[in-house]
C-alpha positions as CSV (number, residue, x, y, z in Angstrom):
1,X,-2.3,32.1,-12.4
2,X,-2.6,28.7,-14.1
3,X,-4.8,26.2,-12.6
4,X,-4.5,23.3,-14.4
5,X,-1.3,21.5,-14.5
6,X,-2.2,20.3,-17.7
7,X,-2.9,23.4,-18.9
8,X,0.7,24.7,-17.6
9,X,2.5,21.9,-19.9
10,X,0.8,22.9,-23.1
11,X,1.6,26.6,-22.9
12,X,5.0,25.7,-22.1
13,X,5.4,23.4,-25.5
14,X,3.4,26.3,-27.3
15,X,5.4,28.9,-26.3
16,X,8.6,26.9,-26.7
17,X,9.6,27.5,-23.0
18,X,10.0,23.4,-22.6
19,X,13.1,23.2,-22.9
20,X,14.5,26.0,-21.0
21,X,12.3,24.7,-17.8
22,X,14.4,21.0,-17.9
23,X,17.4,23.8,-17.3
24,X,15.8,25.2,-15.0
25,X,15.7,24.8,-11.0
26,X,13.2,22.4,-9.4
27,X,10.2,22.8,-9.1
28,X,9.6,24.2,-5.7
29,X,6.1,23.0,-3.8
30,X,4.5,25.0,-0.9
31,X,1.8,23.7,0.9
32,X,-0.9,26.1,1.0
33,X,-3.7,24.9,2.9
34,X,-6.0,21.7,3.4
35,X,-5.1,19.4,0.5
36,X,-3.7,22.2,-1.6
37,X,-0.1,22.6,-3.3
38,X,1.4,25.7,-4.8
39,X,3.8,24.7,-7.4
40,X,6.4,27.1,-8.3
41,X,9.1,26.5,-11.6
42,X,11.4,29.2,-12.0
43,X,12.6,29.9,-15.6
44,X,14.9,32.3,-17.1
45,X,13.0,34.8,-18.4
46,X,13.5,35.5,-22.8
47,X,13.2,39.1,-22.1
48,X,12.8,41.4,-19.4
49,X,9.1,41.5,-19.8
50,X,8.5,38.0,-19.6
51,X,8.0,35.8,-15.9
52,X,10.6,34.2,-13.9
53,X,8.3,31.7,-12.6
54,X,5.2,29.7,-13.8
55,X,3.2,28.8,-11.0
56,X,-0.2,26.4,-10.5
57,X,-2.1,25.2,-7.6
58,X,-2.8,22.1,-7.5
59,X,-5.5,20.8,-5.4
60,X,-5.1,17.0,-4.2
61,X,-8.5,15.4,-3.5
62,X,-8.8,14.2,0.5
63,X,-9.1,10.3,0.8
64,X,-12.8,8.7,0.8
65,X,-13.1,7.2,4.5
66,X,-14.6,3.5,4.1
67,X,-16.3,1.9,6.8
68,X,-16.0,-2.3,7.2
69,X,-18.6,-3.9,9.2
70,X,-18.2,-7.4,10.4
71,X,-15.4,-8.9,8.5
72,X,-14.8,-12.1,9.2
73,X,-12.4,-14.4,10.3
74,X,-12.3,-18.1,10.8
75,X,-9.6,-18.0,13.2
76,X,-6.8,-15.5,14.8
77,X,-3.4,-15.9,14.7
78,X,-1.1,-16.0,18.0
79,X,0.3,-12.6,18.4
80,X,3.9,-12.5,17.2
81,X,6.3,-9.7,18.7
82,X,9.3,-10.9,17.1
83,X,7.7,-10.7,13.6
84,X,7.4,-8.0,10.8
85,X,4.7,-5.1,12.0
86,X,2.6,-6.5,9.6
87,X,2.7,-10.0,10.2
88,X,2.4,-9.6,14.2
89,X,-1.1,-11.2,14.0
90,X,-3.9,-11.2,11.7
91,X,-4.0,-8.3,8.8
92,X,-7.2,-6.1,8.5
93,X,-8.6,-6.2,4.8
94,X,-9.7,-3.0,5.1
95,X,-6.2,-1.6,5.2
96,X,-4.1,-3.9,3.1
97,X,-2.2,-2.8,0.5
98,X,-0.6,-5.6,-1.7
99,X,0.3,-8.1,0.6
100,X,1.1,-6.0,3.6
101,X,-1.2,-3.4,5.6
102,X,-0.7,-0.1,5.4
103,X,0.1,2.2,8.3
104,X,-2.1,5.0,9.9
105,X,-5.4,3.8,7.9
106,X,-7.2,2.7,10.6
107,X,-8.9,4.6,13.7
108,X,-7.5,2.7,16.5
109,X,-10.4,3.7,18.4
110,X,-12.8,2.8,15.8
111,X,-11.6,-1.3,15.8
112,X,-14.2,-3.6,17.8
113,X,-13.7,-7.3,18.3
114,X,-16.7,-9.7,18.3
115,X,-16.7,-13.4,18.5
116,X,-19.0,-13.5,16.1
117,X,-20.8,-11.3,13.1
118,X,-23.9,-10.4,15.3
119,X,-24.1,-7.1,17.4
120,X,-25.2,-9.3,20.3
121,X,-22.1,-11.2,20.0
122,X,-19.4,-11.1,22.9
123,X,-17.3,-7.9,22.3
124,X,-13.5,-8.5,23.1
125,X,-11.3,-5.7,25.0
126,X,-7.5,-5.0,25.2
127,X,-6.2,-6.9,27.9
């Protein structure tokens, strides 16, 4: 088994097999476990010996988690319902992407309001 995809590419231009894989089917990708993909490329094989499929894992690195204490703000924005999902209100830093925020970054649970940077500061709730 190849583990490198890398690796994979150059012993397909080596062994001249490049241009039968653009040919070929798909590439089909099976999840395997935690932050791991199977990557299967069927190919016709040259002769009866050779393999009908080159296959590599490929192991995706899980996210960093970040932690963002006491950003501030000057002021909030009135809430919004009739606006974009990102534009509602004001936009966490800590989960923007470009100029919008990005969706299921953030810990609902983890977000505490303060009126002000210190931990003594008044903590705001829902409602």
């Amino acid at each position: 088994m190849i583990r490198s995809p890398f690796r994979l590419v150059q012993i397909l231009v080596i062994s001249g097999w490049l241009p039968s894989i653009f040919a070929a089917a798909p590439v089909e990708l099976r999840i395997t476990g935690d932050w791991e993909v199977k990557a299967v490329l069927p190919v016709t094989p040259a002769s009866p010996s050779a393999p009908v499929a080159i296959e590599t894992m490929l192991h995706v690195p899980p996210p960093a988690s970040i932690t963002v204490t006491a950003e501030r703000y000057d002021s909030l924005p009135r809430f919004n319902p009739k606006a974009g999902g990102w534009a509602k209100s004001a936009q966490l830093r800590g989960v923007r992407a470009q100029e919008t925020t990005t969706p299921f970054l953030l810990d609902p649970a983890s977000l505490v309001l303060r009126s002000g940077p210190g931990a003594d500061a008044e903590m705001y709730q829902a409602g």
